[in-house]
N, C-alpha and C positions, 0 to 999 in steps of 0.2 A: 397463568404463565409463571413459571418457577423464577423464584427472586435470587439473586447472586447471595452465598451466604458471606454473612460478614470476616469468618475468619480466610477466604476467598479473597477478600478486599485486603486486607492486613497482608495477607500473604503476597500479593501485586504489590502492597504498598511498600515493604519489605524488602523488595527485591529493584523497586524504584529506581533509587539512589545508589547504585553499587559506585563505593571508593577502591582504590587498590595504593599500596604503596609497597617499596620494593627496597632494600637494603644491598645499597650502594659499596658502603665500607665499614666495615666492624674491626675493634684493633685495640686488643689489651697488651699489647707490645708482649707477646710470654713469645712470638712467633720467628724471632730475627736470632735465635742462635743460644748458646748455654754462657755466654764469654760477655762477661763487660766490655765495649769498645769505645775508647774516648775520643775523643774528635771525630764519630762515628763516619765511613764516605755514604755516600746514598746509596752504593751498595748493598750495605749492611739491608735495608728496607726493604728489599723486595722489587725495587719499583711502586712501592706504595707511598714515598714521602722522600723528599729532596730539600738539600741545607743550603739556606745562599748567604751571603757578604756575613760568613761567619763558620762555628761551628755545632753540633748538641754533641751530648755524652748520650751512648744508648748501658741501660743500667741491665744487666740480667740477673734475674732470678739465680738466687744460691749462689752470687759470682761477687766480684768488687762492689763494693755500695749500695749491695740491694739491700740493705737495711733501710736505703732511703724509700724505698718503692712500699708504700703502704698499700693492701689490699690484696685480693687472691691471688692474682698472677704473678704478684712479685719482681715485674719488667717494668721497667719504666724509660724515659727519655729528662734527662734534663736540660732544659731549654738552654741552657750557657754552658758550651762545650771549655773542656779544659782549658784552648787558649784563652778562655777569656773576653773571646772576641763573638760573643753570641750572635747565634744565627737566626737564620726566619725559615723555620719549618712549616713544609710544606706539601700538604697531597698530590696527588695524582690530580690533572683538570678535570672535572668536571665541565658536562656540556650542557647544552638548556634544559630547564625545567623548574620544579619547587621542590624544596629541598627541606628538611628538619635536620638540624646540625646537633647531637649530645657530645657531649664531654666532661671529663673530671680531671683535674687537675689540683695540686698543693703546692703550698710554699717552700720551699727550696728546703726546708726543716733544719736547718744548721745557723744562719743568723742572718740579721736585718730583715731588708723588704723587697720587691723587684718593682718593677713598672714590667705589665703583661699588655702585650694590645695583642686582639684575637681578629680576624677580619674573613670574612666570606660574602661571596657577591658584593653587592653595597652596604654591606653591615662591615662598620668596622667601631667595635668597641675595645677601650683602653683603663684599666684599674692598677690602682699598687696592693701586691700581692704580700703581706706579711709571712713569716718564716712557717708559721704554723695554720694558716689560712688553707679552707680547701676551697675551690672554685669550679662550679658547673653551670651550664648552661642555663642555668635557674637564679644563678645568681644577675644575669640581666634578664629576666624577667621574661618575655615571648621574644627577644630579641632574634635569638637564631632560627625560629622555628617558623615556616611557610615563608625562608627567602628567595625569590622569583631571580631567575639566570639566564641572562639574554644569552642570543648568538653566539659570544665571544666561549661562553664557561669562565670558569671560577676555579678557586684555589682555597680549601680551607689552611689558613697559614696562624703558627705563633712566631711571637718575636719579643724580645725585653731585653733591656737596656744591656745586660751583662756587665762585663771587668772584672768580675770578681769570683768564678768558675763555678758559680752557685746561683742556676735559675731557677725557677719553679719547675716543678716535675710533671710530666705530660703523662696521665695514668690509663686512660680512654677517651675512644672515641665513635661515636658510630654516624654514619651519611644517611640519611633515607631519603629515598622521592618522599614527599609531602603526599598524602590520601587525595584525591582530585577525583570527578565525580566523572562516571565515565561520559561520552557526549552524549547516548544513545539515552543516557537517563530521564533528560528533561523531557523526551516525550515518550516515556515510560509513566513517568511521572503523571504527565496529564493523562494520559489514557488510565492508570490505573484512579484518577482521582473521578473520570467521565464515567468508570463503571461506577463508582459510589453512589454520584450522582441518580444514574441511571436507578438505580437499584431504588434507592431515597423515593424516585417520580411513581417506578411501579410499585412502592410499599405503600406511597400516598391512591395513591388507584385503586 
């Protein structure tokens, strides 16, 4: 009787486990317009991001202050809108699921330090952000990445102390589902591990 050939098994086994993940929000701010706008409304955004008990500056490219905006796109957000009175920026809700959260952001690059607190789902981490500091998602470690989102959804949001119209600059961002295993997999899985098996019993025969 002819035996399963091995690269047959590799191939089931290969296809076992199938992940998927899916990109939610991508956003190097180059998207919201040619024109600096300070006290930005959430207009400006799309609908992609909304300012509360405060305000941000949206920085564009070739325009007011994009000196500040280090990096391709040349757009940027600063987290401490002109009043002074910074706000807490904020996405679009997300609804359940697992999620990988990237980002880049810098220090406001003109003087002093800020207090940054970053929050999604039940992750909510807080650093002081130096003038020349850059900060990504790496800088806590696994912290944003495979966070689980009940019922309610989620908000990825910044926010820092402000007064003094100079927050840290918000350079990127991207959302993604987290890779999760499809359900059909686990008895993929065993069936492709029972032909090995199988195969194993008639090569010993």
């Amino acid at each position: 009787m002819k035996l399963f050939a091995p690269m047959a098994v590799a191939a089931a086994l290969s296809v076992a486990a199938p992940a998927h993940s899916a990109i939610v929000l991508i956003d190097d701010f180059s998207g919201y317009g040619n024109s600096t706008v300070l006290n930005a409304p959430d207009s400006v955004f799309g609908g992609n991001w909304s300012t509360t008990d405060g305000t941000v500056d949206y920085l564009a490219k070739n325009s007011s202050y994009s000196e500040l905006c280090l990096g391709a796109s040349g757009s940027c957000v600063d987290l401490d809108g002109s009043t002074g009175d910074a706000g807490v920026f904020s996405s679009f809700l997300l609804g359940p699921g697992t999620y990988n959260v990237l980002f880049q952001l810098t220090g406001n690059l003109r003087s002093g330090s800020d207090v940054l607190t970053i929050s999604f789902g039940n992750v909510v981490r807080t650093i002081t952000v130096g003038m020349n500091d850059i900060v990504n998602q790496w800088t806590f470690g696994q912290d944003f990445m495979g966070i689980q989102v009940g019922a309610g959804g989620t908000r990825l949001s910044f926010s820092t102390a402000g007064g003094d119209n100079m927050g840290p600059l918000l350079k990127s961002v991207v959302i993604e589902t987290a890779a999760v295993p499809v359900p059909a997999a686990g008895g993929l899985l065993l069936g492709a591990l029972g032909l090995l098996g199988l195969a194993r019993r008639r090569k010993a025969a």
